[in-house]
Residue, then its C-alpha position, 0 to 999 in steps of 0.5 A: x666884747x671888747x677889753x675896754x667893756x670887760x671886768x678884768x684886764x689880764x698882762x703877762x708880764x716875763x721878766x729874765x735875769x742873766x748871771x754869771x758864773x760867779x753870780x754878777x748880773x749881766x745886762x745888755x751891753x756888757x762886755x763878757x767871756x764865754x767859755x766854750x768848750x775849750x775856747x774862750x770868747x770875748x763878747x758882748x752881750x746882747x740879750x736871750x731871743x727864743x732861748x738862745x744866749x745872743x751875743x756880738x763879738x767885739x773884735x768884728x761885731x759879728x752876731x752870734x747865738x748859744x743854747x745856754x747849756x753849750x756855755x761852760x762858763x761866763x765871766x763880766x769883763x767891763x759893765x756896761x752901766x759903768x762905761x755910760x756914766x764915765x761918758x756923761x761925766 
């Protein structure tokens, strides 16, 4: 029977959001501080792919990923929001 014919229609729907430790959102493109262990990484924020924290570098753009629990701290540095609107203006 195809969906089309049935009585129901079922979408899961998964909705993450991403905080910092001082409780900021954090959306893709922002520019942000990891702490890791005892080194402090500047980034960008690229998103959560099969539970890993996925980042670029800024200085090289070289893809990273993190558990989340391996993160000590995070802070957003420079939101990427506000950076497309000062383009457009």
């Amino acid at each position: 029977m195809s969906e089309a014919n049935c009585g129901i229609s079922v979408h899961e729907v998964t909705q993450v959001r991403v905080s910092d430790s001082e409780g900021n959102a954090m959306n893709q493109g922002d520019t942000i501080v990891l702490r890791i262990d005892t080194e402090d990484i500047l980034c960008v924020f690229k998103g959560i792919e099969s539970g890993y924290f996925i980042t670029e570098t800024c200085e090289d753009g070289i893809r990273n990923r993190y558990r989340v629990k391996s993160i000590k701290k995070s802070k957003v540095v420079k939101n990427a929001s506000v950076d497309a609107a000062d383009e457009e203006e």
